[in-house]
N, C-alpha and C positions, 0 to 999 in steps of 0.2 A: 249851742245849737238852739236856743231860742229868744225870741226876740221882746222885749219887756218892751210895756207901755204900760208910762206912771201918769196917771189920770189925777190932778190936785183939784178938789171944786169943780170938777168936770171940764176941766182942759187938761190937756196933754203939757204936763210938767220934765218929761225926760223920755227918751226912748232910745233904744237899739240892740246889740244882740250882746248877750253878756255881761249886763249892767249888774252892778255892785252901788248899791247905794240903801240909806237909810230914809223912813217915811214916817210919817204920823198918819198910824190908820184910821184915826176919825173923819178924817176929811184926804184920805186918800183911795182908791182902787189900782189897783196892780192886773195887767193884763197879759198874759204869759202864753204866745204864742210858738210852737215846734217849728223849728226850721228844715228839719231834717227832713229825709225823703219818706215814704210810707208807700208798704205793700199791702192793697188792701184786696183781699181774698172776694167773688164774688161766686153767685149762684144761684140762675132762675132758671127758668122753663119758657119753650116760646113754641110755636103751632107752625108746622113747615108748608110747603104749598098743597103736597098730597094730605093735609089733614092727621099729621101728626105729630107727638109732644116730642121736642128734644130739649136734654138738660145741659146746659151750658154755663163749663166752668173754667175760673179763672181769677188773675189779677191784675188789678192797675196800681202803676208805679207814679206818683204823683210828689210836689212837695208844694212847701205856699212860696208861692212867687212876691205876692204885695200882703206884709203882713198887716197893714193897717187897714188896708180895703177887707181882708178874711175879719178882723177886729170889729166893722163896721156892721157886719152882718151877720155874728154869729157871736156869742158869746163867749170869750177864753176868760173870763176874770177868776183871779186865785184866790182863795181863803189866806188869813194869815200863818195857817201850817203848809200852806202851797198846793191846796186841795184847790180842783177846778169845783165853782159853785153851781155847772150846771153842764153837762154831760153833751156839749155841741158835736165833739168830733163824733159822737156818730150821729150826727142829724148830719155834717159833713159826707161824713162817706155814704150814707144813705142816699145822699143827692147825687154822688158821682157815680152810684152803683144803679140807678134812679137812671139817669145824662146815659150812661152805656147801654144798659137794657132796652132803650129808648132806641140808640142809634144800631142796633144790635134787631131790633123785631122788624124794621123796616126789608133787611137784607134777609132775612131767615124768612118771612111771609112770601118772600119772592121764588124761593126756591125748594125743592124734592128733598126728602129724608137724605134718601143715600148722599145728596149732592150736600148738604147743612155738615152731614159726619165727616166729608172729606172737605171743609171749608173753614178750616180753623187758620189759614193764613188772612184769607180774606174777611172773616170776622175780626181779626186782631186788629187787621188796617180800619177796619168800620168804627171799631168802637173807638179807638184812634184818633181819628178823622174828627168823628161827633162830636168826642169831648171836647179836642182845642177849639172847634166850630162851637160848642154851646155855648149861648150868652150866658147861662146858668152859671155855669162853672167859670164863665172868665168874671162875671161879678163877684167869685167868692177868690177870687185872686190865684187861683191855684195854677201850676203848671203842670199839665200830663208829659210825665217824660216814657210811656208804653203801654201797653195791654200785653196780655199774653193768655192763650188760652190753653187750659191743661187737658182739659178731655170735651167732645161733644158724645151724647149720649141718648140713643131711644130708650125707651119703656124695654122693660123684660119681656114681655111677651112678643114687643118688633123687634127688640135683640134676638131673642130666639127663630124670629122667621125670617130676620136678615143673616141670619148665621148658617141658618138651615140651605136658603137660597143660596147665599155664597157656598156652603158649603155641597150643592149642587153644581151647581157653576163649577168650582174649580175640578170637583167628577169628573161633569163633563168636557174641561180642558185636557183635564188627565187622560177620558178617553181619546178624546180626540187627536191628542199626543202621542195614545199608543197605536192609535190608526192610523196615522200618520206616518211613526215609526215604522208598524209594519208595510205599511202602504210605502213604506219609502225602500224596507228594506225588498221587498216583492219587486219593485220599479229598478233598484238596483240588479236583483236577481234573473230579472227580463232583460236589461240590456248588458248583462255577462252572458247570457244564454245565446240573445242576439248576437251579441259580438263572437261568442263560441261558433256561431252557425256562419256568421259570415265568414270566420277563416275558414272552416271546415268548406264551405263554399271556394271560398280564393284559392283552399290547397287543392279542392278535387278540380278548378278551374288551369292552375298550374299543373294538375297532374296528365288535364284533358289536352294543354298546348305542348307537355313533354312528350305526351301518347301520339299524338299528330305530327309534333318533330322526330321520333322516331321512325314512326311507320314513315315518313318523307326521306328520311333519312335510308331505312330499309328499302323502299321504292327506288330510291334515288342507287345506291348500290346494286341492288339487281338489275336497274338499269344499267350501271356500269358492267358488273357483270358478265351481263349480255349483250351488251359492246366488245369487252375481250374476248368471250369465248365467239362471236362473229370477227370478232379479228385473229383472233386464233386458227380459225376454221378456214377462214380467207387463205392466213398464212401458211397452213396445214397443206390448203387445196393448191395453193401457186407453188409451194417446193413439193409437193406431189407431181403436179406439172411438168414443173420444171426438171424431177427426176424420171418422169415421164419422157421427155422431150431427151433428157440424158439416157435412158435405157434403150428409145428407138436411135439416137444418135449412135449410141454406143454398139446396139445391133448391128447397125448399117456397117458400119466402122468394121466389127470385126467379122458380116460377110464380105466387106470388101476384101478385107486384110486374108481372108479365109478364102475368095474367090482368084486373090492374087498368089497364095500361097499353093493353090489349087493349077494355076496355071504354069506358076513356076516348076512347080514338082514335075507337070503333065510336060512341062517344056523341056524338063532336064531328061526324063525318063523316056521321053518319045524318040531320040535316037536307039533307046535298049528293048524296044518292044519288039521287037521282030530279031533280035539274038536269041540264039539257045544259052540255055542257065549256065551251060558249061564251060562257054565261052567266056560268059560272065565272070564265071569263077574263077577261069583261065585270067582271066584281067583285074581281076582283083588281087592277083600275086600274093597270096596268102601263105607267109611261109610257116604257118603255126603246123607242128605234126599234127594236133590234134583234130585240128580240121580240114588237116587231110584224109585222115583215120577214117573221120566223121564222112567226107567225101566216097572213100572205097567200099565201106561200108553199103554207102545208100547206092555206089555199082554193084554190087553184091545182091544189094535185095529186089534192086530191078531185073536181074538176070538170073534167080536164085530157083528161076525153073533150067535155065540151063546149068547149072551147076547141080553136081552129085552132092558130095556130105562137104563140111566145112565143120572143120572141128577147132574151138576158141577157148582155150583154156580162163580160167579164172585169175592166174598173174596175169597175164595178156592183159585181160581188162581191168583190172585193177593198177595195172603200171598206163594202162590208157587213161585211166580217168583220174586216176592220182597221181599228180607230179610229185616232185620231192620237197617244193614247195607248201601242199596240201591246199591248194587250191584245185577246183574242181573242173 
C-alpha cells in the first residue's frame, strides 16, 4: 500500500507500489508515499446567518490518487530507518481540512441556526462538491471519496434556549393535541347527541303519522259505523213497515174473515130467530137422559109457583149426575 520513488542524483531511478530493492544512500533518497485511503477527523466553528457560532463536526475519506504529483508538493522522503524526515501529512490534512471549512462557511453564512443543525446532509454535499472543485487539492493529487458529518452543534447557552423553546414548542403541540383531542371528542359527543335528537325527532314524527293514521283510521270506522247503524235503522224501519203493512193487512184479513164468519153464523141462525128454545130442543133429538133431566128440570123451575113441594132425594141425584161411567 505504498508507493516508493527512488530518487538517484536527483532523477527518478525506479518507482511503484511495493518495491523491493537495494540503494546506496549517499547518493540516493527514497520517497514513500500511502496509498491507502485515510479518515481524516475534522472540527471548526463557523457564524450562521442569525449571528451565531455553530460547531461542526466530521470526516473526510480521501486517498492519493497521483502519487508523484503529492511527491512534488509535499515532502514524503524516508530516513534510512523508514522515519519520514518531515511531518507533510499533516501540512496535507490541514489543507484538506483548510479546502472543507472553506467550502463549508460559504453555505453556513447563508443560512439560520436552527436551519445549519438540521443541515448535516447538505453540508456533506458542500464540503463534497468543494473539494473535488478545489484546484488546491486536485494539485496535491488527492481524490475525495466523501465527507460525512457527525454532529452540528450551538454554544451551551443556545443549546439550552433552543431546547428550552423546542421544548415549549412541543408543550404547546401537546396542548394543542389535547384540545384537539378533547375538542374532537366534544365534536363527537355533539353529533351523537345530534343524531340522538334527530331519531328521538324521526320517532316522535313516526309516532305523530301513527297517531294521525289511527285517529283516520278511528274516523274512518265510526264513519262505517254510522253507515251500519243507518243502515240498520233503515232496515229496522222498512221491516217495521213492512210488518206494519202486515199487521194492518192481517187486520183487514181477519175482520173480513170475522165479518164473513159473522154473516155466516147471522145467515145460518136467521132461520131460528123467531123459534121457541123448545122447539129447538125438540129438533135437536137429543136422546142423552141426561139432558132431558137437565130439560124437566128447567120446566120445573119455570112453573115452580104452580107446583106445591117436590121432594128429590140424594140417590136421584147422584144416579143423575154420576153414570156408572164416572163421567159427570
Amino acid at each position: 500500500m505504498t508507493y516508493v520513488l527512488h530518487y538517484k542524483n536527483g532523477n527518478i531511478n525506479r518507482e511503484g507500489r511495493g518495491l523491493s530493492f537495494f540503494y546506496f544512500a549517499p547518493n540516493s533518497s527514497i520517497v514513500a508515499i500511502p496509498m491507502g485511503s485515510n479518515d481524516l477527523p475534522f472540527i471548526f466553528s463557523e457564524t450562521t446567518n442569525d449571528y451565531q457560532t455553530v460547531s461542526i463536526q466530521g470526516q473526510i475519506s480521501y486517498k492519493v490518487g497521483s502519487p508523484k504529483t503529492l511527491a512534488d508538493n509535499l515532502d514524503f522522503t524516508v530516513t534510512d530507518g523508514g522515519q519520514y524526515k518531515k511531518n507533510d501529512s499533516e501540512k496535507l490534512n490541514q489543507r484538506i481540512v483548510n479546502e472543507a471549512q472553506t467550502a463549508t462557511a460559504s453555505f453556513i453564512h447563508g443560512i439560520t441556526l436552527k436551519d445549519a443543525i438540521r443541515s448535516a446532509k447538505k453540508i456533506e454535499a458542500n464540503i463534497t462538491e468543494g473539494l473535488k472543485n478545489s484546484p488546491a487539492i486536485n494539485l496535491l493529487g488527492i481524490e475525495i471519496l466523501g465527507a460525512s458529518i457527525l454532529s452540528i452543534q450551538a454554544t451551551p447557552e443556545m443549546a439550552r434556549a433552543l431546547e428550552t423553546e423546542t421544548r415549549e414548542k412541543l408543550q404547546q403541540e401537546a396542548d394543542q393535541a389535547i384540545y384537539e383531542r378533547r375538542n374532537f371528542a366534544v365534536e363527537q359527543e355533539r353529533k351523537i347527541k345530534e343524531s340522538e335528537l334527530n331519531t328521538e325527532i324521526a320517532v316522535e314524527e313516526k309516532q305523530k303519522q301513527i297517531a294521525e293514521k289511527k285517529m283516520e283510521s278511528d274516523v274512518q270506522k265510526a264513519e262505517n259505523d254510522r253507515k251500519l247503524r243507518e243502515m240498520q235503522i233503515s232496515s229496522d224501519i222498512a221491516i217495521e213497515n213492512q210488518r206494519k203493512l202486515l199487521i194492518e193487512q192481517k187486520t183487514a184479513n181477519d175482520k173480513k174473515e170475522a165479518d164473513t164468519q159473522g154473516y155466516i153464523t147471522e145467515t145460518t141462525l136467521k132461520p131460528y130467530k123467531d123459534i121457541d128454545w123448545k122447539t129447538l130442543t125438540a129438533l135437536h133429538n137429543n136422546n142423552d137422559p141426561k139432558f132431558n133431566i137437565s130439560l124437566a128440570f128447567r120446566e120445573l123451575a119455570e112453573n115452580a109457583g104452580k107446583i106445591g113441594n117436590v121432594n128429590i132425594s140424594p140417590d136421584l141425584l147422584d144416579s143423575i149426575l154420576n153414570d156408572k161411567s164416572g163421567n159427570r
